[in-house]
C-alpha positions in Angstrom: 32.7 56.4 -36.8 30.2 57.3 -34.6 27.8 54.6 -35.4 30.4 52.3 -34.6 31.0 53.8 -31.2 27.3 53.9 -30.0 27.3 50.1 -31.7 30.3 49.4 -29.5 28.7 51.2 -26.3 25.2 49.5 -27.0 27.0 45.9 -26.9 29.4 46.5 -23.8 26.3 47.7 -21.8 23.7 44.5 -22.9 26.5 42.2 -21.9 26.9 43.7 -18.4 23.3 44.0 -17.7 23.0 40.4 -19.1 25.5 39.2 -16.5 24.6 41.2 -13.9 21.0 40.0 -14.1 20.5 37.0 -11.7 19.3 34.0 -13.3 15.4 34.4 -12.0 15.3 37.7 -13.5 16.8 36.6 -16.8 14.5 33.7 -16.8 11.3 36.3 -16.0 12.6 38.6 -19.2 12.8 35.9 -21.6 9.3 34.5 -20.5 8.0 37.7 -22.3 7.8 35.8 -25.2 5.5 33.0 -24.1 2.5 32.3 -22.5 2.9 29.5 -20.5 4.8 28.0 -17.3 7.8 26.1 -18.7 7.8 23.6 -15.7 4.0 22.6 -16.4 5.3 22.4 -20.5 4.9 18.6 -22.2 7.8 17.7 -24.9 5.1 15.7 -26.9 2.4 18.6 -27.2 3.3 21.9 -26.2 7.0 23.3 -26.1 6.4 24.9 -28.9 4.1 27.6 -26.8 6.8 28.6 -24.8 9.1 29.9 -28.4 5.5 30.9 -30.0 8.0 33.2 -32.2 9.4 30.4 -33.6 8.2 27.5 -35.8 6.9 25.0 -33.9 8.4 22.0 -35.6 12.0 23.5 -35.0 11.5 24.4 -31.5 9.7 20.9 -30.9 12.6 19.4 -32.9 15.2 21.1 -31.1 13.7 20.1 -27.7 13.4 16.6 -28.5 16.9 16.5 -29.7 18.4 18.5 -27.1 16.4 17.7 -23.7 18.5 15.1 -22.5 21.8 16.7 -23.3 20.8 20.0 -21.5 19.4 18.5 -18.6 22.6 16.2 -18.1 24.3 19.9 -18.1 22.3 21.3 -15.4 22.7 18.3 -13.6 26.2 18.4 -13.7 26.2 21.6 -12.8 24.3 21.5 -9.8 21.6 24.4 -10.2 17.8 24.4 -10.6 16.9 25.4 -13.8 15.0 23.1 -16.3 15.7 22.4 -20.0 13.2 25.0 -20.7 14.7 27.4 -19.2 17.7 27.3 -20.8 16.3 26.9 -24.4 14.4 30.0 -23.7 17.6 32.1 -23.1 19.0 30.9 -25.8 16.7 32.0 -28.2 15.1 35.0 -26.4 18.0 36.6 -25.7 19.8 37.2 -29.3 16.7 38.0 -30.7 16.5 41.0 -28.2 20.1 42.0 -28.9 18.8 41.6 -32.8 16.0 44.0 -32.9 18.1 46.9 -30.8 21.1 46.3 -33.2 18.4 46.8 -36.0 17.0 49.7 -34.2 20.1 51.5 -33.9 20.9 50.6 -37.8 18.1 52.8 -38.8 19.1 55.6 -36.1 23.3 56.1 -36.9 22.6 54.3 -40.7 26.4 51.7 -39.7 26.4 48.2 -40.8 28.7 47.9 -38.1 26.2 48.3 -35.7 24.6 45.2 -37.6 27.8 43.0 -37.3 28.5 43.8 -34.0 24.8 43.3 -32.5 25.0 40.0 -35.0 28.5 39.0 -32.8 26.4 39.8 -29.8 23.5 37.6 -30.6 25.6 34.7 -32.0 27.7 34.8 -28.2 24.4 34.6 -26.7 23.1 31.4 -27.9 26.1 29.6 -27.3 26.8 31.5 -23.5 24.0 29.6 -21.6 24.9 26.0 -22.3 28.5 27.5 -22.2 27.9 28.8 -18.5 26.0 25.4 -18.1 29.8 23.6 -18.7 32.1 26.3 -16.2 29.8 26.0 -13.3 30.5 22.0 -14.0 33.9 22.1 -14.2 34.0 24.6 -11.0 31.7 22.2 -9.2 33.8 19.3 -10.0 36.8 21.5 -8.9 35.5 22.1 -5.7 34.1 18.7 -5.1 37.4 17.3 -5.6 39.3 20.7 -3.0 36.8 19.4 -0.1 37.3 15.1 -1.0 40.4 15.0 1.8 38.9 16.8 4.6 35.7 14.1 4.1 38.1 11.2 3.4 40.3 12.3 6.3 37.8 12.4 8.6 35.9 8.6 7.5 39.5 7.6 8.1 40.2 8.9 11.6 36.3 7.1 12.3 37.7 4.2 11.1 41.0 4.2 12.9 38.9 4.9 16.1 37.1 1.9 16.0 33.7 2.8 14.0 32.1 0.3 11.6 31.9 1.7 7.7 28.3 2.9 7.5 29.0 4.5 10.7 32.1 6.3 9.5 30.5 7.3 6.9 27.4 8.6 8.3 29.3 10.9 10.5 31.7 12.0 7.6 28.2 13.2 5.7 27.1 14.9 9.0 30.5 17.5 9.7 33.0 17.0 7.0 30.9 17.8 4.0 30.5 21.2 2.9 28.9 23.5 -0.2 29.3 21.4 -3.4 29.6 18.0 -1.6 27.0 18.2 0.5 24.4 17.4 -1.8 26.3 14.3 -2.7 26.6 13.5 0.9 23.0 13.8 1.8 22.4 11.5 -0.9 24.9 8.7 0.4 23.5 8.8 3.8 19.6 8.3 2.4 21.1 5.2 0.4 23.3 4.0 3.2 19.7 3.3 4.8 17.9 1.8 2.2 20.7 -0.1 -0.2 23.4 -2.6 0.1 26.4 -0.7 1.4 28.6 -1.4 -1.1 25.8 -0.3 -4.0 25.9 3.2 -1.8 29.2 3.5 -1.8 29.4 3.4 -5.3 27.0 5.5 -6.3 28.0 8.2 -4.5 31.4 8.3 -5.6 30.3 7.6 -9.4 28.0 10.8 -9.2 30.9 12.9 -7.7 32.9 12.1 -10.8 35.6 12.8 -9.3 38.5 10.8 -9.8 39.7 10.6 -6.0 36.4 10.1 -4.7 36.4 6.9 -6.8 39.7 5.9 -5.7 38.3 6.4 -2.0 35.1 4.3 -2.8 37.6 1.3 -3.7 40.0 1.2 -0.9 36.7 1.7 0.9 35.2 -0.9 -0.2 38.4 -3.2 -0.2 38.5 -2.5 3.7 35.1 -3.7 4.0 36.0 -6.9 2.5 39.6 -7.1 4.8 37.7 -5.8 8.3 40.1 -4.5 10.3 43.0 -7.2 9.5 46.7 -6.1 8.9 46.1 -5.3 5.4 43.3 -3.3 5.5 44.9 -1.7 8.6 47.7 -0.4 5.8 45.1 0.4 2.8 43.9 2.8 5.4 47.0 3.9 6.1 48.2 4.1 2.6 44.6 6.0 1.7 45.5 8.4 4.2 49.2 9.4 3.1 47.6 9.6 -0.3 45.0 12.8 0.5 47.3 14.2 2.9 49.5 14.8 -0.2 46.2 16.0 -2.4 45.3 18.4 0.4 48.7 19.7 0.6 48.1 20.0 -3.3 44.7 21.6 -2.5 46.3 24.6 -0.7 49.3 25.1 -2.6 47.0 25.8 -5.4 44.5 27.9 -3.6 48.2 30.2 -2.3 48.9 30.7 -5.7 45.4 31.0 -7.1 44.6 34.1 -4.7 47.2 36.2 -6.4 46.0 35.2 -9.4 42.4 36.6 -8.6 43.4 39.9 -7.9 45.5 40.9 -10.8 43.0 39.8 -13.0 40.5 42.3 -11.3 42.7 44.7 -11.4 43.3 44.1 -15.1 39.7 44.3 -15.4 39.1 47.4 -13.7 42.3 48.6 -16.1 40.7 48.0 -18.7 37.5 49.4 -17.8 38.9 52.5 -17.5 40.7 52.6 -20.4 38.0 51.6 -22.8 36.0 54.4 -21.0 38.3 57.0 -21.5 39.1 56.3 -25.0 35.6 56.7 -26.0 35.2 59.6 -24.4 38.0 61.2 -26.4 37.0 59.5 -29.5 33.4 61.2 -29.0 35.0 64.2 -28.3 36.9 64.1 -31.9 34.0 63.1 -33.5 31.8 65.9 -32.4 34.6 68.4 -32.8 35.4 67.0 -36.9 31.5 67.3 -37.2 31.0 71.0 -36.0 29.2 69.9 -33.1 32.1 71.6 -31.1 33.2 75.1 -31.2 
């Protein structure tokens, strides 16, 4: 029982310091176990230094296989981290949670202790690539929460007279914010070097988000029209259609708020309770064992 406990303890606190660690610190533990700088690392040669406590065909193997993949991750999830990186977690980390497990197996003598630090270890080759996908999807999220303010604003440009590239220059410059930005920035460097059109389209391909695309088109369409009667009434059209998706936007956020904060407080909850149980199972423990009198 109480090998269990301490096994139970020992797992809850490697998983908070695991996510309480920023990512640069994380990176600097698991770069313990090799010898060289991951960004100056060559698939074709050396990988294989950077996992020296693994074989080098299957870390050279996995690599190869897995490079592209990984990279398209952190891509999609907008941070700055390389392939590397992320392999190295991956491995470094369970094997850490591995050799404590096995340390405390010899100390308490519980295969739970084993089975849980296995659980542990398992979790943590799948959680960076995991984390990799939920900043994505969060990115995307938000990309898509900011489209109608940009769109909005290209729109009242337009209305007031401003050519497309223009419009769109001065949507980049004020209506782009945190996870569009990036995206923006990139549209107004192409917007001066490639075909309009080609920019356009980029830029709301590598958004991926639907809307954005949907933009692009009637966009593109009122480039095509000029400032006719019908492309007068696609922007009009385009505009009634992210007024709705902003009023869609906020509703969500209204109810999302709440949301947040009882899932804290279930957290905190929780917390407490798991905390206080232990504390009276250890108690019982001790006291069944003499260790209390």
């Amino acid at each position: 029982m109480l090998g269990v406990l301490i096994g139970i303890n020992v797992s809850i606190v490697l998983i908070i310091v695991y996510f309480l660690l920023p990512s640069s610190k994380k990176y600097v533990a698991a770069e313990a176990f090799q010898k060289v700088n991951p960004q100056e690392v060559e698939i074709k040669s050396t990988f294989h230094q950077t996992l020296g406590f693994i074989n080098r065909s299957i870390a050279k193997k996995y690599l190869k296989n897995a490079k592209e993949k990984i990279q398209k991750e952190i891509d999609d999830a907008g941070i700055k981290q390389t392939p590397e990186h992320i392999v190295i977690e991956q491995f470094s980390y369970p094997i850490i949670t591995l050799i404590i497990a096995i340390g405390f197996y010899f100390l308490v003598h519980s295969i739970m202790v084993l089975l849980i630090g296995g659980g542990v270890a398992v979790y943590l080759i799948f959680e960076p690539r995991a984390k990799l996908k939920k900043l994505a999807k969060k990115r995307k999220e938000t990309i898509r929460e900011q489209t109608p303010n940009f769109v909005l604003t290209c729109n009242l440009l337009l209305k007031g007279g401003l050519i497309p590239v223009d419009a769109l220059k001065l949507s980049c410059e004020y209506a782009s914010t945190d996870a569009l930005k990036p995206f923006t920035d990139q549209l107004k460097e192409d917007l001066n070097h490639l075909h309009p059109v080609d920019a356009i389209r980029t830029f709301a391909k590598s958004t991926k988000v639907p809307e954005m695309i949907e933009f692009s088109a009637t966009l593109i369409q009122f480039m095509d029209l000029g400032p006719t009667e019908e492309g007068l009434e696609n922007l009009k059209q385009m505009e009634e259609t992210f007024r709705e998706l902003n009023k869609k936007v906020l509703a969500q956020e209204v109810v999302r708020r709440p949301q947040k904060i009882k899932v804290a407080n279930w957290i905190i909850g929780l917390d407490g309770m798991a905390l206080i149980i232990s504390a009276i199972a250890m108690y019982f423990v001790q006291m069944m064992s003499g260790g209390i009198h």
